[in-house]
KEMI-777444 format. One record per residue (C-alpha): residue number from 1; y, z, x. Coordinates in steps of 0.25 Angstrom, whole numbers, plus 5000, padded with zeros to 4 digits. Each point is the difference from the previous one (the first is absolute). Example, Ala and Ser with C-alpha at 12.3 -4.5 7.8 and 13.67 -1.06 7.14 Angstrom:
<rs>
@n = 1; py = 4982; pz = 5031; px = 5049
@n = 2; py = 5014; pz = 4998; px = 5006
</rs>
This chain:
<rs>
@n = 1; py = 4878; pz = 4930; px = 4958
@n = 2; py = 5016; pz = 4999; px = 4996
@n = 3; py = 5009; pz = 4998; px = 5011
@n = 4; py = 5004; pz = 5013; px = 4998
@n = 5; py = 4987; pz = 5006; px = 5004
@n = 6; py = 4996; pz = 4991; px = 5012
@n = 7; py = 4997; pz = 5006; px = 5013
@n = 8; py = 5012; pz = 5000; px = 5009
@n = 9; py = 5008; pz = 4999; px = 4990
@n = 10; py = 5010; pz = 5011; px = 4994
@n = 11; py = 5001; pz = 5000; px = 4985
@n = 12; py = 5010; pz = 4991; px = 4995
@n = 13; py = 5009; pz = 5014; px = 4996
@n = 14; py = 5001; pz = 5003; px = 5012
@n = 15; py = 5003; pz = 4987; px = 5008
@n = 16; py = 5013; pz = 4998; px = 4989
@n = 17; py = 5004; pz = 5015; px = 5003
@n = 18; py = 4998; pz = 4997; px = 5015
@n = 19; py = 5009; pz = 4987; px = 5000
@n = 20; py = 5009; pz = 5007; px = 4991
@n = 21; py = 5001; pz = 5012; px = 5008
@n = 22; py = 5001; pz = 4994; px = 5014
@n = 23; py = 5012; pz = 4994; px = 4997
@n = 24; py = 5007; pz = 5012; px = 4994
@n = 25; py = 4995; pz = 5008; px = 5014
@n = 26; py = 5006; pz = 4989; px = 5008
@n = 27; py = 5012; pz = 4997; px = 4993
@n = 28; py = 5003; pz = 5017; px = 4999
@n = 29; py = 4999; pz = 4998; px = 5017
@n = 30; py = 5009; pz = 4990; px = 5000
@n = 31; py = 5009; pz = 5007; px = 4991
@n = 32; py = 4998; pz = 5013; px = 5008
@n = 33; py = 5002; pz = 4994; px = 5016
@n = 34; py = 5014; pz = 4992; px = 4993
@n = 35; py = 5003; pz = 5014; px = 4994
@n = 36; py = 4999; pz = 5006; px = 5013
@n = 37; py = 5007; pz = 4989; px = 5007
@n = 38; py = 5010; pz = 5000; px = 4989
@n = 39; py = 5002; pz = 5016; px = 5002
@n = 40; py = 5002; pz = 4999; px = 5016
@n = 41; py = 5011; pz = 4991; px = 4995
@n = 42; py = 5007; pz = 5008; px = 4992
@n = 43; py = 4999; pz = 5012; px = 5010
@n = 44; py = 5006; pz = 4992; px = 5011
@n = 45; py = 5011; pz = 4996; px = 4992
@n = 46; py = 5002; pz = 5015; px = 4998
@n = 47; py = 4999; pz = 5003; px = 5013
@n = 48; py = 5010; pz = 4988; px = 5004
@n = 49; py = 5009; pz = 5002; px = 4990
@n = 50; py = 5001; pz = 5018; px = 5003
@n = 51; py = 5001; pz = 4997; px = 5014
@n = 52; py = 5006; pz = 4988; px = 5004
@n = 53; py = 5010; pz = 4997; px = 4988
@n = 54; py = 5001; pz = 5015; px = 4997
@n = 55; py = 4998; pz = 4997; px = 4985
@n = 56; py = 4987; pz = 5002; px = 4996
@n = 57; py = 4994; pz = 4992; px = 4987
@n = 58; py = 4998; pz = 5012; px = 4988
@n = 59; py = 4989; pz = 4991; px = 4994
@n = 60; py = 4991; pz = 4999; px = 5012
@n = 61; py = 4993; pz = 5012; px = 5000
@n = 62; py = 4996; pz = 5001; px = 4985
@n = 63; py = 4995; pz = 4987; px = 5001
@n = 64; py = 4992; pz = 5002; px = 5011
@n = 65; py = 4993; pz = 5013; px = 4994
@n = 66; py = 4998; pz = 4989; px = 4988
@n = 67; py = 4993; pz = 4990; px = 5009
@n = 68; py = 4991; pz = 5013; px = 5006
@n = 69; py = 4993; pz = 5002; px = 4987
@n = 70; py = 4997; pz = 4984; px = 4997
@n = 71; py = 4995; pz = 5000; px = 5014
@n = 72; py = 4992; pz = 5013; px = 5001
@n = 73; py = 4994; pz = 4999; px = 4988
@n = 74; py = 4996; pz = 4984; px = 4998
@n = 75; py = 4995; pz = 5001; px = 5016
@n = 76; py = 4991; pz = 5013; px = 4994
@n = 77; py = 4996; pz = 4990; px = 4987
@n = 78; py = 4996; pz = 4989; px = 5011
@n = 79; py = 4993; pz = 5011; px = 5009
@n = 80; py = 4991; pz = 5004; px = 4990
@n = 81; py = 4996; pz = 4985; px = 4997
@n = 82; py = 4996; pz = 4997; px = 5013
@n = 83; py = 4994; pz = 5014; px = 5005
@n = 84; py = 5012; pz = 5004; px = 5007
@n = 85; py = 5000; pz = 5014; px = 4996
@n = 86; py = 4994; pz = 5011; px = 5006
@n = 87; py = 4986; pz = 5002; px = 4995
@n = 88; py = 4988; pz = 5010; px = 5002
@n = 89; py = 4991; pz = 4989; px = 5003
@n = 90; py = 4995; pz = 5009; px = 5013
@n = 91; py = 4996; pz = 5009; px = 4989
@n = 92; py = 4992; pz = 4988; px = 4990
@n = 93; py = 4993; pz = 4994; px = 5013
@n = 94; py = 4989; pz = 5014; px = 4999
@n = 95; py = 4999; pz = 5000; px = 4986
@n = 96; py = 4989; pz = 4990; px = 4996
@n = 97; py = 5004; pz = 4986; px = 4994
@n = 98; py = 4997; pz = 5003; px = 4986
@n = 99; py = 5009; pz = 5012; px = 4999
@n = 100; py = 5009; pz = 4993; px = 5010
@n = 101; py = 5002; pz = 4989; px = 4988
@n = 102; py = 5003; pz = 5011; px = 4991
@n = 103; py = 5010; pz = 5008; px = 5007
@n = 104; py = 5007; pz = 4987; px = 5004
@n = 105; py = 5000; pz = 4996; px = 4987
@n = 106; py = 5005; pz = 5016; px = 4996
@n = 107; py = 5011; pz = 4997; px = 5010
@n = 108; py = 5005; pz = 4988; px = 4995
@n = 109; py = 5002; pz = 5006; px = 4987
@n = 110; py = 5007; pz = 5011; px = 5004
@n = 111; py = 5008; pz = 4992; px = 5008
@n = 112; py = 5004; pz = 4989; px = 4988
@n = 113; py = 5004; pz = 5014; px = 4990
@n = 114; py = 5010; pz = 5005; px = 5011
@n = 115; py = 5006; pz = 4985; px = 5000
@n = 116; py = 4999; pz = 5001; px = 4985
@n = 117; py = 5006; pz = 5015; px = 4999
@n = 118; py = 5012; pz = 4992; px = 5009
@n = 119; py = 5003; pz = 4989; px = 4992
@n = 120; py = 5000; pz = 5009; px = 4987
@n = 121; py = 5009; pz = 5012; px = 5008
@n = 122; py = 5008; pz = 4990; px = 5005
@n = 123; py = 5004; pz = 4992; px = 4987
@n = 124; py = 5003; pz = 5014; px = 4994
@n = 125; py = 5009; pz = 5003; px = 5011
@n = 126; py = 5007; pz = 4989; px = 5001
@n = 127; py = 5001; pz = 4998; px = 4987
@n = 128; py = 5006; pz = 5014; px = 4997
@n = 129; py = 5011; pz = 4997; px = 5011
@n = 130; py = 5004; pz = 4985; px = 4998
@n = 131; py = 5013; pz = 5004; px = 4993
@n = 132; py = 5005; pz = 5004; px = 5014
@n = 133; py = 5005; pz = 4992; px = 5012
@n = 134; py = 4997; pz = 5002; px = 5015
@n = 135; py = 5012; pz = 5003; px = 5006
@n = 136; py = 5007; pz = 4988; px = 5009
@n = 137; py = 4991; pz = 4990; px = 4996
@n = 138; py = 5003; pz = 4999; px = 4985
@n = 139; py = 4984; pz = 4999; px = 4996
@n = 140; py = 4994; pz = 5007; px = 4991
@n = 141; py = 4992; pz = 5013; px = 5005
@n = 142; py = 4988; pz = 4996; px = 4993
@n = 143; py = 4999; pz = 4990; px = 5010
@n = 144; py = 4994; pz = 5010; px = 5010
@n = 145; py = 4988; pz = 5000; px = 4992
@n = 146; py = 4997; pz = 4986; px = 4998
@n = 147; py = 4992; pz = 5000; px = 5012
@n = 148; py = 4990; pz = 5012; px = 4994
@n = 149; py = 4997; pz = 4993; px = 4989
@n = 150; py = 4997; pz = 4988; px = 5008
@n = 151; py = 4992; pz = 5006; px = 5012
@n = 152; py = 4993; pz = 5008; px = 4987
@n = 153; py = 4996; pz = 4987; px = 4993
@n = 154; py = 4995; pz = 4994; px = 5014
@n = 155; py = 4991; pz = 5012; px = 5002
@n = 156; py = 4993; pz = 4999; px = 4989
@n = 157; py = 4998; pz = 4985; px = 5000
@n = 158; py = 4995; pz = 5002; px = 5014
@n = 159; py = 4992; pz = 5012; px = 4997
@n = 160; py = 4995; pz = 4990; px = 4990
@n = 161; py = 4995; pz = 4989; px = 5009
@n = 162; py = 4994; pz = 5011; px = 5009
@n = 163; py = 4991; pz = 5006; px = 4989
@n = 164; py = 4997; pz = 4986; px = 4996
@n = 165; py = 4995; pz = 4996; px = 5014
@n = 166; py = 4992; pz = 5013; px = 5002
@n = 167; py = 4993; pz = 4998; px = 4988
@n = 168; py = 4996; pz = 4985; px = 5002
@n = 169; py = 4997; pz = 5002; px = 5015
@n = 170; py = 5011; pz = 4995; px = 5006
@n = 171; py = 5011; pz = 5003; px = 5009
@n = 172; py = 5016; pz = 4999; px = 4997
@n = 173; py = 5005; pz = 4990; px = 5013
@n = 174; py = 5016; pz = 5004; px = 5003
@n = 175; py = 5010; pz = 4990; px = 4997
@n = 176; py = 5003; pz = 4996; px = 5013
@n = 177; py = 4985; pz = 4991; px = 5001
</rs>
């Protein structure tokens, strides 16, 4: 036997794409929590500023809509890594295992097309709209769709990893272990 084929071993695709995408899953929570963390800041300097110097910041607000999209949508990216989503698994748990396999594998491919329907979608439409600028914070608007195309291309590595795994037997560990 290869390395790739001993028992308790997971192929040696699988492992690289594992590594590869732990990493990504965990630096995309740490980029979401600083995102989030980041957009309390701006919204109490919004609110400071409105109340207490009685001349609110005009850039605040669009940059924290900004911020909401990365988060949101690199937080839902990490969430399908690490089975954070909601599932149907109550549904998969009377089905027996040999359909089981397949319908999770069904799922995972369903899933990976709708990350890859939003990274095209989203390259489309920020593409068509990266001649115009956000109002207040000079940037352009294209820049609202940057985090689709990201959370898209996550999606399908993830979905990846996760029909890759169901095929060799093995079960994708969250990043946090």
């Amino acid at each position: 036997m290869n390395d790739a084929t001993r028992p308790g071993q997971s192929p040696r695709r699988l492992r690289l794409l594992t590594r590869v995408n732990a990493v990504l899953a965990r630096y995309g929570a740490y980029f979401a929590v600083a995102g989030l963390v980041f957009i309390v800041v701006i919204v109490a300097w919004q609110v400071f500023g409105r109340y207490v110097m009685n001349d609110s910041p005009t850039w605040t607000e669009n940059l924290a809509l900004v911020l909401v999209l990365y988060v949101t949508l690199i937080g839902a990216a990490v969430g399908v890594r690490d089975a954070g989503h909601i599932g149907m698994e109550s549904l998969l748990i009377l089905v027996p295992e040999r359909v089981r396999l397949k319908l999770e594998i069904v799922i995972h491919v369903l899933i990976g097309l709708f990350g890859a329907a939003m990274m095209w979608n989203g390259w489309i439409l920020g593409y068509s709209v990266a001649s115009y600028k956000l109002a207040n914070i000079n940037l352009p608007e294209s820049v609202r769709y940057v985090p689709l195309v990201l959370s898209g291309a996550l999606i399908v590595l993830f979905s990846i990893e996760h029909i890759l795994a169901l095929l060799d037997g093995e079960e994708v560990e969250p990043a946090w272990h």
